[in-house]
N, C-alpha and C positions, 0 to 999 in steps of 0.2 A: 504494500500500500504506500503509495507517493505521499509528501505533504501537501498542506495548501502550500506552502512554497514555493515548489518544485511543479506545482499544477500549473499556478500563476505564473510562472515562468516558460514555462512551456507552451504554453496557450498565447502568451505574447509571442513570443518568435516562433508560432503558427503563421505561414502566411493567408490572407486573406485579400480575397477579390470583394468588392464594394458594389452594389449593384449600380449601375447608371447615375440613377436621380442622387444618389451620395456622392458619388463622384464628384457630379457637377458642384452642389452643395460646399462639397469642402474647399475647390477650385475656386469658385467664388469667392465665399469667406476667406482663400488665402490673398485672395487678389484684394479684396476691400481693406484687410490688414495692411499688406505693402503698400497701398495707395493714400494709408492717413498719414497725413500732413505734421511731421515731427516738431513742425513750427508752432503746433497747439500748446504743446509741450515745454519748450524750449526754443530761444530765438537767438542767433548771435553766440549761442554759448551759457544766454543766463535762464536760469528756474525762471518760473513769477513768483512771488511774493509782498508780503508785505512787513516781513520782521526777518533778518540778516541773525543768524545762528554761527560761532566758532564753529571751529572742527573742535572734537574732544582732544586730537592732537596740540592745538594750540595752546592749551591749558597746561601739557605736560612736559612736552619737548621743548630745550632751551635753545635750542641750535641758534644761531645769532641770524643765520640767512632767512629762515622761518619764521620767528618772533620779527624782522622787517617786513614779512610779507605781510603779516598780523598787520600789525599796526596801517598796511595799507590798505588791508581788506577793510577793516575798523573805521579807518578817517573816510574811506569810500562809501560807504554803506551809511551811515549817519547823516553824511552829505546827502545820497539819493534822498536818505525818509528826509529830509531836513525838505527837501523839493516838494516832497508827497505824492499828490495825484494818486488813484485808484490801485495800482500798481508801482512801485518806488523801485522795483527790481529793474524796471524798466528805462530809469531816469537816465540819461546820460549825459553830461554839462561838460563844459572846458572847466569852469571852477573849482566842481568836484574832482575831476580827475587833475589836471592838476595840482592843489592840496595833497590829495591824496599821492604823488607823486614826490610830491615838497618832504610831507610827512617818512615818505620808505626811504627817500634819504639820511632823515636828522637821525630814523631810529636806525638803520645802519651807519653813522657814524658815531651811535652810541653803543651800539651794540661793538662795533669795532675796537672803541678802547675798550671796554671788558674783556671779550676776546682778541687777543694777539695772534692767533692763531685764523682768524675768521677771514674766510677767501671767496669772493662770487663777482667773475668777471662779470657780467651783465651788471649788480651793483657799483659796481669800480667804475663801469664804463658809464653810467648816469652820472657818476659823481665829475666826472670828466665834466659832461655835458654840462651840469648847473655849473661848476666853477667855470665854464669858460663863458659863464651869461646865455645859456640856450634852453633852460627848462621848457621855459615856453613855445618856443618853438619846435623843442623836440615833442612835446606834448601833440601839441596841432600838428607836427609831420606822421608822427606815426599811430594817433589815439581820434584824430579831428575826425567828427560828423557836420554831414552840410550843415545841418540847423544850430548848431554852436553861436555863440556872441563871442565872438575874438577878440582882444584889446587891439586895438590900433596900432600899439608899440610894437608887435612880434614883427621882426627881421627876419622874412621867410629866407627870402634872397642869401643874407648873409649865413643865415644856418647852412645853406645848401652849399656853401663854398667851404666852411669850416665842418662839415662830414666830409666832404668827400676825401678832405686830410687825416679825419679823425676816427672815421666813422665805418670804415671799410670791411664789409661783410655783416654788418650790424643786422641782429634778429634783436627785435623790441622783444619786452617777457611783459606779463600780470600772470601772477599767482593771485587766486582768490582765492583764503584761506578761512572756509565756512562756506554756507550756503542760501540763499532766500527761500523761504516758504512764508507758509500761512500760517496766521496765528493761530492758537486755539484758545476758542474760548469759553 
C-alpha cells in the first residue's frame, strides 16, 4: 500500500490531456496575465504609497556606504510627503532630490571620519562634483524631469565641459533604502 505521499506525487507527474474548452480557458487566462500592465503596480521603479518605511536593515547594519544611502532615502521621502498630493511616492521635485542629494553627501563625509576605512567610488565621485560647484547641475543632468522648476543659476553648458574632464564613464546611483506603501489604519 502506497502513501498519500507517494499517490500525490505520482498523480502529478501523470500526464494529462485537457479537453479543448480548458485548453482555451487556460490560454486565455495566460495571455490576460502577460498582458497586465506592471505600471498598475509600479512606475519608474517606485511602489505607490503614502508612508516611506526603513529597511529593517537600516536599523542594524552600520556600514558607513548604507547609513548615507539612509539618510538619502530619509531626507527624500519627507521631502515627497512634505509635497503631499494623493500619492507622495509619486512626487518628484528638483528640490527634493537635490537636498536629498546635498544631505548623502554631509552624511558621507561624516560617516567618512568615523570610518577611515570607508570607500564608494560613486560617493567620492559626487563629492568631486559638489566641491567643484556642480551639484546642481549634476542633479538636472542626470535626475531632471520636464516638469521641474530649475533655478536660473544652473550652468548647464559649463557642467558639460567640466564632465567630460571629470566625469568619464560616469553611471549616476540612488539607492532607496526602505520602501512606500500604505498606511494602515
Amino acid at each position: 500500500m502506497k502513501s498519500l505521499t507517494a499517490n500525490l506525487i505520482q498523480v502529478s507527474l501523470t500526464p494529462v490531456t485537457y479537453p479543448a474548452g480548458m485548453r482555451l480557458m487556460i490560454i486565455m487566462t495566460c495571455l490576460a496575465i502577460s498582458g497586465c500592465n506592471a505600471s498598475i503596480y509600479t512606475k519608474d521603479g517606485v511602489t505607490d504609497g503614502d508612508s516611506f518605511y526603513l529597511a529593517p536593515r537600516a536599523y542594524s547594519d552600520d556600514d558607513p556606504v548604507l547609513q548615507s544611502w539612509v539618510a538619502y532615502s530619509l531626507m527624500k521621502s519627507a521631502c515627497q510627503l512634505e509635497l503631499g498630493g494623493t500619492n507622495p511616492a509619486r512626487n518628484s521635485d528638483y528640490g527634493c532630490e537635490f537636498t536629498a542629494r546635498r544631505h548623502l553627501l554631509e552624511a558621507w563625509e561624516s560617516q567618512r571620519a568615523e570610518h577611515a576605512d570607508a570607500r564608494d567610488d560613486y560617493l567620492n565621485s559626487l563629492l568631486r562634483v559638489r566641491d567643484a560647484g556642480f551639484l546642481d547641475e549634476y542633479t538636472v543632468r542626470y535626475f531632471g524631469r520636464p516638469h521641474w522648476q530649475v533655478p536660473a543659476e544652473v550652468r548647464v553648458a559649463d557642467f558639460h565641459a567640466w564632465q567630460r574632464d571629470n566625469l568619464r564613464h560616469h553611471r549616476p546611483q540612488t539607492h532607496i533604502i526602505g520602501s512606500w506603501n500604505y498606511r494602515t489604519l
